[in-house]
GUMARGU-894304 format. One record per atom (N, C-alpha, C): residue in one letter; x, y, z. Coordinates in steps of 0.001 Angstrom, whole numbers, plus 524288, in hexadecimal, padded with zeros to 5 digits. Layout:
BEGIN
AXYZ/...
***
This chain:
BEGIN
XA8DB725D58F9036/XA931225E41F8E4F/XA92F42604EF88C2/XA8FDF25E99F84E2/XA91AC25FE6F808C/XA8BFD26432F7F9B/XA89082647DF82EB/XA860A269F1F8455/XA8A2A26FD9F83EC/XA8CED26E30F893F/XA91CD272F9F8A09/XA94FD272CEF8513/XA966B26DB3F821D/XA9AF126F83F7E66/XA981F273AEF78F1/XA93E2271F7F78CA/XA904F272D2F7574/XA920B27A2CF75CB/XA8E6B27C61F7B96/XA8F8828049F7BD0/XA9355283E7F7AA5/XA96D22805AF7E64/XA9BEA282E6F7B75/XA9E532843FF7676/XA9C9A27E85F72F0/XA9F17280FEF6CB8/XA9CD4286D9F6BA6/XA96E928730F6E5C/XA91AB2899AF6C23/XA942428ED5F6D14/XA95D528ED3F7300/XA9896293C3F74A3/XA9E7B295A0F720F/XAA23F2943FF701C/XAA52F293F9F6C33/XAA2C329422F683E/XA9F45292AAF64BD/XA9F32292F7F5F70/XA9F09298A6F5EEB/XA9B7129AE7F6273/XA96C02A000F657F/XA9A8F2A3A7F64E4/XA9F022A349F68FA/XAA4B52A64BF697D/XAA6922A82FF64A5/XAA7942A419F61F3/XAAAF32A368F5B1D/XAA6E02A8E1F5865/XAA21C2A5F7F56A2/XA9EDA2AAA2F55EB/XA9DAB2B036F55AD/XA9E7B2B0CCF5B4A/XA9DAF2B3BEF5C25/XAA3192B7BCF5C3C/XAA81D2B620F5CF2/XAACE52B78CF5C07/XAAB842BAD5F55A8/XAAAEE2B573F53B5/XAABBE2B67CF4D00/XAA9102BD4EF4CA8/XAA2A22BA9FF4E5C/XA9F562BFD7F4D05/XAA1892C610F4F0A/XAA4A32C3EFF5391/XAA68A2C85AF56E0/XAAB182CBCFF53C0/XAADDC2C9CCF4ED7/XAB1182CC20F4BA4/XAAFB82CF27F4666/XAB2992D31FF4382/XAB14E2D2C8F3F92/XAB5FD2D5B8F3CB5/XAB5A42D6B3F36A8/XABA6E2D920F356F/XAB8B22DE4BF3292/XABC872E192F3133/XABDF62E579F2D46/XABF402E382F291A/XABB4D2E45AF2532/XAC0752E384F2047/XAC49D2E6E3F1F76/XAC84A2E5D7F1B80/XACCC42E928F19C1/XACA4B2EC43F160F/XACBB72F279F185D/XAC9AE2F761F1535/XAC4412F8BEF17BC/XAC3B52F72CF1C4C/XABE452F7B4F1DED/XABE182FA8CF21B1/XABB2C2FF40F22FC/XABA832FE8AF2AB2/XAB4C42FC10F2BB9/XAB44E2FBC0F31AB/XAAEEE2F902F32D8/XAAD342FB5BF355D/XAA9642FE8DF3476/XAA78F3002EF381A/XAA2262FCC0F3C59/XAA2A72FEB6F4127/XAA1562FD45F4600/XA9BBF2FDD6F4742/XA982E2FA35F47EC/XA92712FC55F4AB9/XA90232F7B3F4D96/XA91192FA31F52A3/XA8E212F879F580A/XA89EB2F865F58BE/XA86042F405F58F4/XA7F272F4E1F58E8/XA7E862F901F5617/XA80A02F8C3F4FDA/XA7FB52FC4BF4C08/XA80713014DF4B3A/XA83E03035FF5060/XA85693083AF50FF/XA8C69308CEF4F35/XA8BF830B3FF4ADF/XA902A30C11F47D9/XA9507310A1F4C6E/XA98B530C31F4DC0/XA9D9630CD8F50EF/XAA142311D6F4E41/XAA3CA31489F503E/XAA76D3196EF4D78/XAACF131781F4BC5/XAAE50313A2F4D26/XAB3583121BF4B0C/XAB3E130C9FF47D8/XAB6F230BF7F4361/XAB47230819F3FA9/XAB96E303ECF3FE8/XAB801301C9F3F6E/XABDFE2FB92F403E/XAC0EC2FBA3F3C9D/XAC6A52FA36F3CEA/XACA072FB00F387B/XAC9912F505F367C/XACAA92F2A7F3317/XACC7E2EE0DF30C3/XACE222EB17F354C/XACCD22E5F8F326A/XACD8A2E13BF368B/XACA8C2DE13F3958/XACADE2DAD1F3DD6/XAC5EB2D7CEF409B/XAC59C2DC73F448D/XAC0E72DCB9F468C/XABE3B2DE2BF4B29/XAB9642DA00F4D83/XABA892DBBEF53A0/XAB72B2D9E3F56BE/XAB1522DE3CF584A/XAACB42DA27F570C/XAA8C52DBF0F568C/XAA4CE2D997F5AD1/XAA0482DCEDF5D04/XA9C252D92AF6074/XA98C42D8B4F5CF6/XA976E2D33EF5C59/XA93532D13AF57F5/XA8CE22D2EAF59A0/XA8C1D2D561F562C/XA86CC2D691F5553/XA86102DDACF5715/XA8A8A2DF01F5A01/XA8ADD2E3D7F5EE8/XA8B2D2E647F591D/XA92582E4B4F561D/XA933D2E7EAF52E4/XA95402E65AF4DF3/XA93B62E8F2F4B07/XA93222E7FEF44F1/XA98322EB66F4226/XA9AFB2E958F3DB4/XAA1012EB62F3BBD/XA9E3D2EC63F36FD/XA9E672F161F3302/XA9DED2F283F2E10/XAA1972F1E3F2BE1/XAA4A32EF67F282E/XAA9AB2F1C1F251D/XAA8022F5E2F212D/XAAA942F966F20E0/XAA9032FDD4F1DC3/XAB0522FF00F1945/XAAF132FD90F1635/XAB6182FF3AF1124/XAB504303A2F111D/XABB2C30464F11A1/XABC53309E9F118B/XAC2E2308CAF0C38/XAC0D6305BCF07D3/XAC47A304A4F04B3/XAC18B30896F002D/XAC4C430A3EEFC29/XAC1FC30CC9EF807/XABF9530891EF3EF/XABBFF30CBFEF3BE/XAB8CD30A2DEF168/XAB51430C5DEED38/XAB2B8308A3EE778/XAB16930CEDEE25A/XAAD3B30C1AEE21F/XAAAC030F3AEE01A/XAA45530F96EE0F9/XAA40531367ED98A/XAA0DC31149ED617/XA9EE531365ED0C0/XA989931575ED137/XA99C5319D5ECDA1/XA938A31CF9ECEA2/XA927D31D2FEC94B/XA8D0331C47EC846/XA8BEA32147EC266/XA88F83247EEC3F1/XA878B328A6EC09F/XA85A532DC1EC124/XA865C32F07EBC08/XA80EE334D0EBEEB/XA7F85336AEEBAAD/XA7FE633CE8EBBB2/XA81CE3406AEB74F/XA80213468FEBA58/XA8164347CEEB30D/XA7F2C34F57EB524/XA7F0B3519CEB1A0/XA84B5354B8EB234/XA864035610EABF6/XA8CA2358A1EAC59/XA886135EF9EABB5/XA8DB6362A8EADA0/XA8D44368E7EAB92/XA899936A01EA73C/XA896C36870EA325/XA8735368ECE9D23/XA80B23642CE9DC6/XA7F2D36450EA240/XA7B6535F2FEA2F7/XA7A8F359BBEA008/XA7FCD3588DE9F98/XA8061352DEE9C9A/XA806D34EB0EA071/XA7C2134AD0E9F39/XA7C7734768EA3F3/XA80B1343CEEA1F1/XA8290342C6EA57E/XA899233FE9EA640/XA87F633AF5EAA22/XA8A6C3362FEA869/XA8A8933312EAD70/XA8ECD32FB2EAE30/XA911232D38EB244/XA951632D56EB2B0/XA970232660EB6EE/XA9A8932644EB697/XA9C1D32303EBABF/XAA16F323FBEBDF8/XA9FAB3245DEC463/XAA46C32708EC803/XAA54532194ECB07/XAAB5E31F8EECA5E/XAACA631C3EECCB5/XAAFCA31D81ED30E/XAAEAF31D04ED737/XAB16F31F61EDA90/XAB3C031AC9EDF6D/XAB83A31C2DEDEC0/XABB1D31AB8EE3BC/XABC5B31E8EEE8B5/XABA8D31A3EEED24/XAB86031D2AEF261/XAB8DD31AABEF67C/XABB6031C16EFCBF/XABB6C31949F0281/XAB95531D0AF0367/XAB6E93189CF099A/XAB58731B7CF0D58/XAB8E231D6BF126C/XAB7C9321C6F133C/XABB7032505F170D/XABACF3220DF1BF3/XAC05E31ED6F1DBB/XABFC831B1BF21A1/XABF2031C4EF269D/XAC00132109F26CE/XABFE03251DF2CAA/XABB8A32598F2C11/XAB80F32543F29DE/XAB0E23275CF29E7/XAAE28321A8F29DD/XAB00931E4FF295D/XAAD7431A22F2714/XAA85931882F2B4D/XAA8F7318FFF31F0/XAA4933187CF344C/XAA18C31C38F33BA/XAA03632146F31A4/XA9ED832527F30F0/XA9B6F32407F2C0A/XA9EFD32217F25D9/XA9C6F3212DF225B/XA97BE31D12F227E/XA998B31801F26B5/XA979D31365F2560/XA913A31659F2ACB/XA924931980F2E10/XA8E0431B79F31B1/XA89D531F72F2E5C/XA8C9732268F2A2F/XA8869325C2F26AF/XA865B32354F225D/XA894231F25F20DA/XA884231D94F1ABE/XA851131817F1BCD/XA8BBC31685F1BC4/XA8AED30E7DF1D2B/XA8E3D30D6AF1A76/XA8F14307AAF174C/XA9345305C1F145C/XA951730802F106E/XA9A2B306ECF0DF0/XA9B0930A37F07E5/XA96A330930F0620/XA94433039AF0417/XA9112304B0F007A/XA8B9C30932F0085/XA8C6F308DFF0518/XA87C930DD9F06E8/XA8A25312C3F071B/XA8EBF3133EF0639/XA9197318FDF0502/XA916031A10F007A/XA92B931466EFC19/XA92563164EEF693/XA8E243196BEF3FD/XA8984316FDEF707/XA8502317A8EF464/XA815131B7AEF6DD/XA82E831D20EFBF9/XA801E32283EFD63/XA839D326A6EFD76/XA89333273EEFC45/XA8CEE32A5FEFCCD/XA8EF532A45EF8AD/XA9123327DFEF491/XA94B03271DEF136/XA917D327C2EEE39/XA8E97323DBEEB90/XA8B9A326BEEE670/XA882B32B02EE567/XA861C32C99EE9FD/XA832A33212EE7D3/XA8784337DCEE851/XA8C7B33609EEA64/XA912933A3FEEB63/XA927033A78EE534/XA93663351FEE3A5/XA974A3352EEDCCB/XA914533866ED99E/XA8B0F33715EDAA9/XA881233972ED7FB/XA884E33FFEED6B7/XA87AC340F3EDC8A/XA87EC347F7EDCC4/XA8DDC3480EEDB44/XA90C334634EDBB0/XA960F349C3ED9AF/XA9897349AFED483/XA95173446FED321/XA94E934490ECB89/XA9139348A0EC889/XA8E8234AE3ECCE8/XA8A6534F21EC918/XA8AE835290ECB2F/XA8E8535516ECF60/XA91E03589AECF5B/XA970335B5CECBF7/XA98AB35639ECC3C/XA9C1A356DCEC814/XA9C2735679EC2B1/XA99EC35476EC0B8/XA96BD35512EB99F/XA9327358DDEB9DE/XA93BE35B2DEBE3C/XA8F8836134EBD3E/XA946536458EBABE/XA99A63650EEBDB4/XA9C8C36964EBBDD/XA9EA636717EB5BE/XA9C8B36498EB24E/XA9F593633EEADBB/XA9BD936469EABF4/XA9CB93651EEA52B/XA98FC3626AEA109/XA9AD035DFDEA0D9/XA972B35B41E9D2C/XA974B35604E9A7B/XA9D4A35458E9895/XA9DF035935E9501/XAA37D35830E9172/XAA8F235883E9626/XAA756359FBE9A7B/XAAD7C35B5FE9C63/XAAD3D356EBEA0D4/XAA9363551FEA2E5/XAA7F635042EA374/XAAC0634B5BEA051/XAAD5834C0EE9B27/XAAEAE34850E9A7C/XAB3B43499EE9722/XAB54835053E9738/XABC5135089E9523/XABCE835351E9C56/XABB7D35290EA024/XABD3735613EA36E/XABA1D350A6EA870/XABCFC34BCDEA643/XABBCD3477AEA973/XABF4E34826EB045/XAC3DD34872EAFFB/XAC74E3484DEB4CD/XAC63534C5AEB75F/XAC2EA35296EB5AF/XAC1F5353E9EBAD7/XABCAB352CFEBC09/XAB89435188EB9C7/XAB37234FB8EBAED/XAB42534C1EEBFA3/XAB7B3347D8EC003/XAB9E33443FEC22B/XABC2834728EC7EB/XABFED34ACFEC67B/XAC2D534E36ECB9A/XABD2335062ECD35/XAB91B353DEECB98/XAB48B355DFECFB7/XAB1293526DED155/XAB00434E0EECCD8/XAACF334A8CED12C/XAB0B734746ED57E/XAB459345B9ED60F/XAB6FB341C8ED946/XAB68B346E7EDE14/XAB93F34B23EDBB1/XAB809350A8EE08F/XAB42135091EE261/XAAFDA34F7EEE14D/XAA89F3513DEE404/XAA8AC34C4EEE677/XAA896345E8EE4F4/XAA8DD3425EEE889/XAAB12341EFEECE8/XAAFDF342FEEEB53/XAB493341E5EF02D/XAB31D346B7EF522/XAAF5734B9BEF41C/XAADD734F34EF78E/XAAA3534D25EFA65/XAA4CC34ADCEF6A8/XAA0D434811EF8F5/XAA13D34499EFCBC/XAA447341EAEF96A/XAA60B33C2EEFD8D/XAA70533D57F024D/XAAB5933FE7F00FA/XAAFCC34176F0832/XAAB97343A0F0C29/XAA794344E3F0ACA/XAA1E034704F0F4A/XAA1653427FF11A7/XAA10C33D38F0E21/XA9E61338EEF107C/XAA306333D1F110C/XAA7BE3360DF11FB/XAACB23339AF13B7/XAADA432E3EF0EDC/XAAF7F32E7EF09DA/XAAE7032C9FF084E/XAB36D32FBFF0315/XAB5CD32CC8F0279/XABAF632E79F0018/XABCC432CC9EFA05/XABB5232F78EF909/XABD2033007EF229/XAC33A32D03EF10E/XAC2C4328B5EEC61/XAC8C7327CDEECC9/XAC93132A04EE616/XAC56E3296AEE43B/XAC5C3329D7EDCAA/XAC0803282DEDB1E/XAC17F32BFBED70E/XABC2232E6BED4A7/XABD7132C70ECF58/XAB9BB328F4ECBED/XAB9E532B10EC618/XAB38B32B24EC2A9/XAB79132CCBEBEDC/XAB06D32D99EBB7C/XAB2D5329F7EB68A/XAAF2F32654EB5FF/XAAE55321A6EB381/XAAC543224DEAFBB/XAAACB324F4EAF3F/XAA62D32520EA95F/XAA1EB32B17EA8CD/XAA20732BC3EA415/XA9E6E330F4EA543/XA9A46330C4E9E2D/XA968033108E9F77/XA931A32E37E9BAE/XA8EBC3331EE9A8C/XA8E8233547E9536/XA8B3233A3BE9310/XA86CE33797E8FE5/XA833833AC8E8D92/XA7FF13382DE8ABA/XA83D03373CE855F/XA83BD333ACE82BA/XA85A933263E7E43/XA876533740E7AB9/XA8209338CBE78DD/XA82FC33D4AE73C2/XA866A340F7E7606/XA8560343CAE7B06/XA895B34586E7E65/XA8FBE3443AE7EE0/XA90973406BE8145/XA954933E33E7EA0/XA976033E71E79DC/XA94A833E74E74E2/XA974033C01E7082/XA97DF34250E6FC8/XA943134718E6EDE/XA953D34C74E6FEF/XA99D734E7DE71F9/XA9CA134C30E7920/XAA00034E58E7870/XAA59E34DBAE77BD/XAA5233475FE75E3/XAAB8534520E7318/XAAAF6345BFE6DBD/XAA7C3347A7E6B45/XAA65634B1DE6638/XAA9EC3500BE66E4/XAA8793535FE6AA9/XAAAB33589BE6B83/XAB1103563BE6D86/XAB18F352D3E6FF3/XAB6C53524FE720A/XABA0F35192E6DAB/XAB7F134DF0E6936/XABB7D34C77E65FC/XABCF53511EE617A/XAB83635390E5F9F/XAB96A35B26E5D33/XABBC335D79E5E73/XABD1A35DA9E6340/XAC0213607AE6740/XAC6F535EB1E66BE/XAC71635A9FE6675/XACB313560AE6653/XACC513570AE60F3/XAC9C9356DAE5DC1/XACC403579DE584C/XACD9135DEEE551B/XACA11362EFE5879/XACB3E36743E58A9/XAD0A5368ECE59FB/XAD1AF365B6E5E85/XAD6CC366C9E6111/XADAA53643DE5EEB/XADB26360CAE5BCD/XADE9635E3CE58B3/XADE18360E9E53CE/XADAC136397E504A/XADC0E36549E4CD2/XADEAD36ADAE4E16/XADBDA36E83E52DB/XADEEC372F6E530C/XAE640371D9E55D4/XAE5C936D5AE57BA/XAEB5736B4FE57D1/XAEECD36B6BE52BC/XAED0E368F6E4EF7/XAEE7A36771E48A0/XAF0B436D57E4785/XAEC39370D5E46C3/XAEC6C376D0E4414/XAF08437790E4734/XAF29D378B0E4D52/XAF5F637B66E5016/XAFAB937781E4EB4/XAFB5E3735EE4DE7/XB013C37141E4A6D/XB00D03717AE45BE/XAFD2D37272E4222/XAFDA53744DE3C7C/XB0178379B5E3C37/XAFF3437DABE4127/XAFE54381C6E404C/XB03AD38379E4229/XB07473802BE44FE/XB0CE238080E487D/XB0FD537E5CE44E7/XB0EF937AABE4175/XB1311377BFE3D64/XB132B37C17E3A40/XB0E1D37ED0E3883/XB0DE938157E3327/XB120C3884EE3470/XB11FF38851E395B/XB14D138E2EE3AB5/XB19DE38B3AE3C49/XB1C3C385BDE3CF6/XB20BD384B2E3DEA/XB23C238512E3652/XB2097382DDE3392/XB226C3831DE2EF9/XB22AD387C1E2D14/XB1F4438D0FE2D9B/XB200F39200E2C05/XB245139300E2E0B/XB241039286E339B/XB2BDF3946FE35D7/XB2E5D390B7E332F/XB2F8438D26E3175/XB34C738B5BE2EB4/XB33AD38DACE2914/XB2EBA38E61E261C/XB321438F14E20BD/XB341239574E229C/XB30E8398B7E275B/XB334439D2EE27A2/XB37F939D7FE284C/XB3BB9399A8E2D47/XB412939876E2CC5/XB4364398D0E284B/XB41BE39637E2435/XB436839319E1F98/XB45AC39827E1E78/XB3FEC39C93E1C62/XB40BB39F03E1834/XB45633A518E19B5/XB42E23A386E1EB6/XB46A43A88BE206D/XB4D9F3A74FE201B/XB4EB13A268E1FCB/XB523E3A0F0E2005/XB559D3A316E1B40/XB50CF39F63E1764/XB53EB3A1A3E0FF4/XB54523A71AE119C/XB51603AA45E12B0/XB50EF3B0E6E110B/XB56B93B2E8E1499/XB575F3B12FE18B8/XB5CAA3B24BE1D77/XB60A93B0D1E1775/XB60A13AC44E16AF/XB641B3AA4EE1477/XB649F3AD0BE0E73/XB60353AEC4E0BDA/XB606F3B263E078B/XB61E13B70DE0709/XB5F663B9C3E0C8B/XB62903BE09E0D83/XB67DF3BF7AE0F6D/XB69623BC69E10B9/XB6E8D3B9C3E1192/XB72C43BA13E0D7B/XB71C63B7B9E0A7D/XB74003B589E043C/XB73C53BBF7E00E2/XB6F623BE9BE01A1/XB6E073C21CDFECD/XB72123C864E0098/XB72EC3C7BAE0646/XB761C3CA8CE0999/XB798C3C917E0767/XB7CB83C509E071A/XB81B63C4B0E068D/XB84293C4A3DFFAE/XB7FE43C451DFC07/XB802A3C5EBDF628/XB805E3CAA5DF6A3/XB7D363CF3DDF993/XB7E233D3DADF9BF/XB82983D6DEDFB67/XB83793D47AE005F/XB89FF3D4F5E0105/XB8E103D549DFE97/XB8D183D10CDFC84/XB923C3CD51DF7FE/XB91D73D37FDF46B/XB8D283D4B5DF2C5/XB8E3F3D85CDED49/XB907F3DD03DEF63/XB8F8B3DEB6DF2DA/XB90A33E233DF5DA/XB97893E471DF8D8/XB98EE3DF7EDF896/XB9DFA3DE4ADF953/XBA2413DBE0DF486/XB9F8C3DA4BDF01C/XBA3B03D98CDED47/XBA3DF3DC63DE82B/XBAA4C3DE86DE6FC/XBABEF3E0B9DE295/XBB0883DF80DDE50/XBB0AB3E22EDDB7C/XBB4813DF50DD893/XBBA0B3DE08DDABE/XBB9CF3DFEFDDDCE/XBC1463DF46DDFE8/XBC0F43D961DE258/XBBB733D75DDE4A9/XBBAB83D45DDE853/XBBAAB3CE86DE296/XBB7123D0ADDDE7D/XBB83F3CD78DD9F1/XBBC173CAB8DD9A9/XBC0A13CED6DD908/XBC5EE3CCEADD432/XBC6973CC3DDDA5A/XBC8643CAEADDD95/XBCA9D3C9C0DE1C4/XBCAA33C41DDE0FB/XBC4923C23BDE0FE/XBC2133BCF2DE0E2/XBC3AA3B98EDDCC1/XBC49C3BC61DD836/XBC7113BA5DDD34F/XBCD223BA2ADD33A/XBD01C3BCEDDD5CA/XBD61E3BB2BDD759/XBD60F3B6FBDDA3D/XBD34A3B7D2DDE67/XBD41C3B352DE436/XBD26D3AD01DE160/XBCE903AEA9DDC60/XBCEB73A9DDDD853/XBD2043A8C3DD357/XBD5613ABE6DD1F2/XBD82A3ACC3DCCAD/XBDB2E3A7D6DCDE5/XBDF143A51BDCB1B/XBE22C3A294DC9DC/XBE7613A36FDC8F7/XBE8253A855DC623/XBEB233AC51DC355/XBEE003AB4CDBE19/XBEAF03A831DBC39/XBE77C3A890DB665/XBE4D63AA16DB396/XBE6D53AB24DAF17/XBE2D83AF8DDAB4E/XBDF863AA75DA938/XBDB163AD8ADA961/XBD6D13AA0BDA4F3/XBD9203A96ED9F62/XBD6C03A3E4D9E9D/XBD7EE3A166D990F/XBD4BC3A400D94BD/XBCF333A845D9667/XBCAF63A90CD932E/XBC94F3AE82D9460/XBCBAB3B2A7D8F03/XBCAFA3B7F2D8FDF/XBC6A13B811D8D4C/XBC3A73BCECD8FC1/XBBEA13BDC3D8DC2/XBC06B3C291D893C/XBBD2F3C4FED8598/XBBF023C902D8364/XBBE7D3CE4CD872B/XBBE0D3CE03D8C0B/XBBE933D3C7D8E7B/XBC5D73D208D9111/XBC8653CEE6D8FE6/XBCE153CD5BD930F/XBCCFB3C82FD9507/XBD0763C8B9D98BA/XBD2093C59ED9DB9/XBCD733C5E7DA04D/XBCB973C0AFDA301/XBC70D3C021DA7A2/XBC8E03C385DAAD1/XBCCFA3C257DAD58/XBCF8C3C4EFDB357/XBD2333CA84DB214/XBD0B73CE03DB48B/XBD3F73D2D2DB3D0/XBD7653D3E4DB5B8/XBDBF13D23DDB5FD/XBE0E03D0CDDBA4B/XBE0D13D5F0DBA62/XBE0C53DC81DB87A/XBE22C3DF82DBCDD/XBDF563E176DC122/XBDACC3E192DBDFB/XBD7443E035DC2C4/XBD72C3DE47DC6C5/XBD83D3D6F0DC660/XBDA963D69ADCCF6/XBDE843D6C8DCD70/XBE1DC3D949DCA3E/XBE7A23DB47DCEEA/XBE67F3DF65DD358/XBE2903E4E2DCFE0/XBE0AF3E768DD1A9/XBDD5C3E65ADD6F0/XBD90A3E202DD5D3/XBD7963E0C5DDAD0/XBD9563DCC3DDE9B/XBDF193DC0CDDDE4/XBE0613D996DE166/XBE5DC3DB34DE39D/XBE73B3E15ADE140/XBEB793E36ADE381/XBEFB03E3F3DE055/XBF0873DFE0DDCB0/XBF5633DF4BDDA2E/XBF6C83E1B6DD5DC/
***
C-alpha cells in the first residue's frame, strides 16, 4: 500500500516537473528565438509564456530594445594628425531579421563586438580622412552628420539600426591643440578689432554728415540773409524813406535845430506824400 502511494506522489512530483520544465517565457522587449535539436526554427516567439518540449527545444531571448554601446579610436585627419576620439552610439536590432541576425552572428553581445565595433572603427577613419585636424574641431556637427552617415549605411547591411550617433570627445597631441586655440583666439581678436575700425569708421562719416548738415545750413541761411540785404538795397529809395518817417512822425516839430534848419523837411514830405 504505501509502495503504490509512494509511486504515485513519485509520478506527480515527475508530472509537476516536468510541466514546469515544459514552459518558458519571453521577456518584455525580447523575441526568442527557436532551436529544435539545435536547429535554429524560422519564426521567433513574441513575448510571453510558451510551451516548450524539454530538452527537444531550446528558447534564446534575443532584445530588440535600443541599446548604447561606446568606442574609442584612433585615425589619422586630412593634414595626418593623429586624432582620437570617443563615439557613443545608440542602436536596435532589426526585429524582422532577428532569426537571421541571431543565425549569422549570435547574441547582441556578439553583434557588438564582431559587427559594431569594427563598423564605428572603419567609419571613424573614413571620416577624419575628409577633414583636417582644425575643422575636426570648428566643423564638429558635420564630422558628426558623415560619420553617423557611414555607420547607419554599414550597419543597415547587417540589419542593425542606427538610432543616434555622438562624438564625445576628440583628443590631438597637446602642442597641437594649444597651436590651434592659439590661432582661434588671433582670429577672434582680428575680427573684433576689424569690427572696432568698421564702427570707428561709420560714427566718424556719421559725424562728417552732420557737421556737413550743420554747415550747409549757416551758408543756406547766410546766403539767404545776404539775398535779402541785396534786395532791400535794391529796392529802397528816398520816397520809400520819408514815407517811413511820416508813417512815424507825430506831427511835431523837433525841439533841437541843427545849424543846417529843421531835422524834418516838411516840404519834402508833402512832396512825397502828395500833399
Amino acid at each position: 500500500m504505501n509502495s503504490r502511494h509512494n509511486l504515485r506522489s513519485l509520478t506527480i512530483f515527475a508530472g509537476l516537473v516536468l510541466g514546469m520544465t515544459g514552459c518558458t517565457q519571453v521577456d518584455a522587449g525580447n523575441l526568442g528565438v527557436v532551436m529544435k535539436w539545435g536547429e535554429i526554427q524560422d519564426v521567433a516567439l513574441q513575448e510571453g509564456i510558451h510551451f516548450r518540449t524539454p530538452v527537444k527545444t531550446q528558447i534564446v531571448n534575443i532584445s530588440t530594445r535600443v541599446h548604447k554601446m561606446e568606442a574609442s579610436a584612433s585615425a589619422s585627419s586630412k593634414d595626418l594628425q593623429v586624432v582620437s576620439t570617443k563615439i557613443a552610439l545608440n542602436y536596435r536590432l532589426d526585429a524582422s531579421q532577428i532569426v537571421e541576425i541571431f543565425r549569422n552572428v549570435g547574441t547582441r553581445i556578439a553583434v557588438e563586438s564582431t559587427i559594431l565595433d569594427p563598423a564605428l572603427q572603419e567609419s571613424l577613419k573614413k571620416a577624419t580622412a575628409q577633414y583636417t585636424a582644425e575643422e575636426l574641431i570648428t566643423k564638429r556637427q558635420e564630422v558628426k552628420e558623415t560619420l553617423a552617415e557611414s555607420i547607419r549605411v554599414t550597419l543597415a547591411k547587417s540589419d542593425v539600426l542606427v538610432t543616434e550617433l555622438s562624438i564625445t570627445d576628440f583628443q590631438f597631441d597637446p602642442q597641437y591643440q594649444q597651436a590651434v586655440e592659439a590661432k582661434q583666439v588671433a582670429e577672434q581678436r582680428a575680427l573684433t578689432a576689424r569690427n572696432d575700425l568698421a564702427r570707428i569708421k561709420v560714427e566718424a562719416e556719421q559725424e562728417e554728415a552732420k557737421a556737413r548738415g550743420t554747415a550747409n545750413a549757416m551758408l543756406a541761411r547766410a546766403e539767404a540773409e545776404a539775398k535779402a540785404q541785396e534786395l532791400l538795397r535794391k529796392t529802397i529809395s528816398p520816397e520809400i524813406v520819408y514815407l517811413r518817417a511820416v508813417e512815424k512822425w507825430d506831427g511835431r516839430q523837433p525841439s533841437v535845430v541843427g545849424d543846417g534848419g529843421a531835422i524834418l523837411d516838411l516840404g519834402s514830405i508833402k512832396k512825397a506824400t502828395g500833399r
